[in-house]
C-alpha positions in Angstrom: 229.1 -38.0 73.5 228.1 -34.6 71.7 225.7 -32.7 73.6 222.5 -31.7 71.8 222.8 -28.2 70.0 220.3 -26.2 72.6 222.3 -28.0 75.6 225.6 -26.7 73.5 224.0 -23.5 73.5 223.4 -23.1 77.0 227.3 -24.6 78.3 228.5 -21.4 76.0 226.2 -18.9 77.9 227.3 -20.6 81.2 231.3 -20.7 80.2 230.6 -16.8 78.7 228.6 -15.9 81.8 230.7 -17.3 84.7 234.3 -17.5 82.9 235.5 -18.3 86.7 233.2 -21.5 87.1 229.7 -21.5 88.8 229.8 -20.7 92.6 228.1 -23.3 94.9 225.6 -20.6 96.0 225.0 -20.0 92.5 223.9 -24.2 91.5 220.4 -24.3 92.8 218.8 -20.9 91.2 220.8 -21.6 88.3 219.8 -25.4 87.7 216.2 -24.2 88.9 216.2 -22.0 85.8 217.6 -24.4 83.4 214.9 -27.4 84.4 212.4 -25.2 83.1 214.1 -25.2 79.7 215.8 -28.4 79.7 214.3 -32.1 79.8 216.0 -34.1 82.5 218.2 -35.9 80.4 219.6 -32.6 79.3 220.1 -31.2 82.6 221.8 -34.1 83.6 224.3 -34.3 80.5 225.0 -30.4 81.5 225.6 -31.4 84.9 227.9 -33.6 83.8 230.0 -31.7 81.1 230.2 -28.5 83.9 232.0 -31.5 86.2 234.0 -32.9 83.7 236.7 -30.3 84.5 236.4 -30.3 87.7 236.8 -32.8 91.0 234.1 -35.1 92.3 233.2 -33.1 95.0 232.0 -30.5 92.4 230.3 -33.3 90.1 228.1 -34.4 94.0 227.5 -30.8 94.2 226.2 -30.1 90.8 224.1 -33.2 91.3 222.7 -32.2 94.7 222.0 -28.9 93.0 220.0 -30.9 90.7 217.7 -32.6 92.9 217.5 -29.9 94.9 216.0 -27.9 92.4 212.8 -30.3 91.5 212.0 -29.8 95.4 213.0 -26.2 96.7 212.0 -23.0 94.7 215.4 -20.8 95.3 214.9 -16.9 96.3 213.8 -14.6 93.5 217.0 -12.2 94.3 219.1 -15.4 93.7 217.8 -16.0 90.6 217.7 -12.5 89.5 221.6 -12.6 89.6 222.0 -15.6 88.5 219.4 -14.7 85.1 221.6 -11.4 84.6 224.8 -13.7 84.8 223.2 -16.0 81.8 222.0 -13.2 80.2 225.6 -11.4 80.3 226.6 -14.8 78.7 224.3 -14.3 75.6 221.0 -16.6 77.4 218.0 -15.1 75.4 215.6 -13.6 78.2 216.7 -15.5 81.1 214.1 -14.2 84.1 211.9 -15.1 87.0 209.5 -16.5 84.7 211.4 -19.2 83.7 210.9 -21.1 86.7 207.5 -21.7 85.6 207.0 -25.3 84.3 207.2 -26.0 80.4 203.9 -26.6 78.6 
């Protein structure tokens, strides 16, 4: 299934921004940023084209990461690095902020 065009978008900054694959330690800050740009749906159809390369322990972690994020606000150092990863990766002004909800 094709991914919408802003969910595209934001698998290039993540492949640009972490050629290596996203750490662990790097899943909750990162999906905590990305819920407050993405609708559920498109977080989860991220979650799941980042795991489609990789094992099912990495698909249970990305989800984890998921849920995680609707019910823990990460550190603001973690998601500093992870917003200048993104942003390294072309994301237009990833930051703090983001975690704020959409209006």
């Amino acid at each position: 299934m094709a991914l919408p065009p802003f969910v595209s978008s934001v698998v290039g900054w993540l492949r640009a921004g972490y050629p290596d694959g996203v750490p662990a330690y790097d899943y909750l800050p990162l999906f905590a940023l990305l819920t407050g740009r993405l609708s559920d749906a498109d977080v989860a159809a991220l979650a799941d084209e980042l795991a489609a390369g990789g094992d099912q322990a990495s698909a249970k972690a990305i989800r984890d990461a998921i849920a995680a994020a609707t019910n823990t606000r990460p550190l603001d150092s973690d998601v500093a690095r992870v917003s200048a990863r993104l942003a390294a990766g072309g994301w237009p002004l990833a930051g703090p902020e983001d975690l704020e909800p959409r209006a």
